[in-house]
C-alpha positions as CSV (number, residue, x, y, z in Angstrom):
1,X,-14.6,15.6,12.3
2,X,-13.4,15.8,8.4
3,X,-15.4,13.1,6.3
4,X,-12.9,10.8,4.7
5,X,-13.4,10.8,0.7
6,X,-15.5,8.1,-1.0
7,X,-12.9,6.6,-2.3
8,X,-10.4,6.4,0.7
9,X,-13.6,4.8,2.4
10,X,-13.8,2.2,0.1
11,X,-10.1,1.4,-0.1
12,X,-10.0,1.4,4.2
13,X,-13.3,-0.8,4.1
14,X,-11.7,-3.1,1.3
15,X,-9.1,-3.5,3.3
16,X,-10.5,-4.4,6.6
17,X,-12.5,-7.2,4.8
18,X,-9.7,-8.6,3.1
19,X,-8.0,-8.9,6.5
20,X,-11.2,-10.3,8.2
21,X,-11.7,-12.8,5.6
22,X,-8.0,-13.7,5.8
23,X,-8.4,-14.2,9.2
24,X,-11.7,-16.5,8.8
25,X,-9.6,-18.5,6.4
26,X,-6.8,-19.0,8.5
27,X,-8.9,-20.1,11.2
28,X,-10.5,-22.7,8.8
29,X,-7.2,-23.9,8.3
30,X,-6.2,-24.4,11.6
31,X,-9.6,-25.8,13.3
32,X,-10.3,-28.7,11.2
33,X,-13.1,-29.8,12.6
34,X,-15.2,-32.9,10.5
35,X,-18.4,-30.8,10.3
36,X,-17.0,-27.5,9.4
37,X,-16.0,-26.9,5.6
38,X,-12.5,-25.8,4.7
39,X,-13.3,-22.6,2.6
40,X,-14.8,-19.5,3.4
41,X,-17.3,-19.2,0.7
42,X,-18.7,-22.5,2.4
43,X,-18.9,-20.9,5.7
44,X,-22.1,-18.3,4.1
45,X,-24.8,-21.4,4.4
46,X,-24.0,-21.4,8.4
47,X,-25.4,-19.3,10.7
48,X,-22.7,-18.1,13.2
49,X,-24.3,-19.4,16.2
50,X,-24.0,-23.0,14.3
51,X,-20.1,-22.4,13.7
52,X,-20.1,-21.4,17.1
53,X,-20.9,-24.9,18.4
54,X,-17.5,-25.8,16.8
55,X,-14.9,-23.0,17.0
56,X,-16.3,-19.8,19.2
57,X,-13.3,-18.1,18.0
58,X,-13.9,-19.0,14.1
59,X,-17.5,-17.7,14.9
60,X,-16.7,-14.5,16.1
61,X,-14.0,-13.8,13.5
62,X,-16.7,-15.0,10.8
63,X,-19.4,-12.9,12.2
64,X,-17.0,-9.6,12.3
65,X,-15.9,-10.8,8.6
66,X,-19.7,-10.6,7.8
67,X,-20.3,-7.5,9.0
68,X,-17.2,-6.2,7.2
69,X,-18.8,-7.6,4.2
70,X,-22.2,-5.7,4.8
71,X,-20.0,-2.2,4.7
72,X,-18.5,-2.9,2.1
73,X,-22.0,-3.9,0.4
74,X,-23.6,-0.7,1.9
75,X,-20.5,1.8,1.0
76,X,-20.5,0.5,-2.5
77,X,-24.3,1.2,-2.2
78,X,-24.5,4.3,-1.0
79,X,-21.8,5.9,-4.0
80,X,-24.2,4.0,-6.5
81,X,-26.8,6.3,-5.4
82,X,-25.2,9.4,-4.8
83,X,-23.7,9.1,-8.5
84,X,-28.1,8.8,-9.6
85,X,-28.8,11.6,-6.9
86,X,-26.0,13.7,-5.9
87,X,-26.2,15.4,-2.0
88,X,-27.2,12.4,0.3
89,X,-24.0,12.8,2.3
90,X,-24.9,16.6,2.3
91,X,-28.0,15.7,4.0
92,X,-27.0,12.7,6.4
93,X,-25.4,13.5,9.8
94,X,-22.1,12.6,10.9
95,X,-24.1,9.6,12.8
96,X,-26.9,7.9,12.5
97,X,-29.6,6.9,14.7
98,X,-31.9,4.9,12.9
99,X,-35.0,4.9,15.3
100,X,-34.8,8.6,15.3
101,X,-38.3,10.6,13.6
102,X,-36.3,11.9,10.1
103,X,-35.7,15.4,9.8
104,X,-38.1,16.1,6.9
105,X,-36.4,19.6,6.8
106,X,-33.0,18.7,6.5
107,X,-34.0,16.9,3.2
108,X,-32.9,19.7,0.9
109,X,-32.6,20.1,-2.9
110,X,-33.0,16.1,-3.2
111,X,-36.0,16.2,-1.8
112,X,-37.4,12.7,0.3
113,X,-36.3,10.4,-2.9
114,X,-32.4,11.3,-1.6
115,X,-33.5,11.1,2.1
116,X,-35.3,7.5,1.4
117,X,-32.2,6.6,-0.6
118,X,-29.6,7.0,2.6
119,X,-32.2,5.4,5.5
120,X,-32.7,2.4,2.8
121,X,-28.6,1.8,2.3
122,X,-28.3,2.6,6.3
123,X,-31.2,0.2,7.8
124,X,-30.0,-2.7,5.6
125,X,-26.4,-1.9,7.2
126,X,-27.5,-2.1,10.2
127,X,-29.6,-5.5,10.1
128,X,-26.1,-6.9,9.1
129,X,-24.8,-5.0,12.0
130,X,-23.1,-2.0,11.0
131,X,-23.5,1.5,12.0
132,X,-23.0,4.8,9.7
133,X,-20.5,7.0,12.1
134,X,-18.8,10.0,11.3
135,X,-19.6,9.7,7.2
136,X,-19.0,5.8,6.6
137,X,-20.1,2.6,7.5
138,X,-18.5,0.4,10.4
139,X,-18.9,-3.0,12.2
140,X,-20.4,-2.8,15.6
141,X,-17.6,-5.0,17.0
142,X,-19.0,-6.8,20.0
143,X,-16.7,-9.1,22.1
């Protein structure tokens, strides 16, 4: 499969978040619960499983606007360092299996700082719960 450029990445992840967050606010909007706050930027103190209690529906749309959020973060992240150390894409496979040994050979020119660099931007993606498939960072969308 042909990676999709940088920027095109950004614009498609931009672009799922917006509608994510629209979505979270809309919810907001519409649920009105007493104990839930009216604004999306007020929602980041909850854990899901807390909003959950109220709205499961608000909860899953928050969490999937979360993880959203985290590619963003992690795509953003990943062209900061490729701009200080140019070839991590070159090196990284199409998808990503974190708990898989590294392939110390595959490192190339960059050497393990540029290997270390990618695993650093992918593993926090993934505690957010995102996955790097086919050259760019996604939501593992669970119903």
């Amino acid at each position: 499969m042909e990676r999709i450029a940088a920027s095109e990445q950004l614009d498609r992840i931009a672009g799922e978040y917006q509608a994510a967050y629209a979505k979270v606010q809309g919810l907001l909007a519409t649920t009105q619960h007493p104990k839930l706050p009216g604004w999306v930027f007020q929602l980041d103190r909850f854990d899901v499983v807390e909003i959950a209690v109220f709205s499961k529906a608000l909860a899953r749309a928050e969490q999937h606007r979360r993880q959203w959020r985290a590619a963003l973060h992690a795509t953003v992240e990943l062209a900061a360092l490729e701009a200080q150390q140019p070839g991590v894409r070159d090196l990284s496979p199409d998808t990503f299996d974190p708990d898989a040994p590294p392939d110390l050979a595959a490192a190339g020119p960059g050497g393990m700082d540029t290997l270390d660099s990618f695993i650093s931007v992918v593993q926090y993606a993934r505690t957010a719960g995102c996955s790097y498939v086919d050259g760019a960072f996604v939501p593992v969308l669970k119903s």
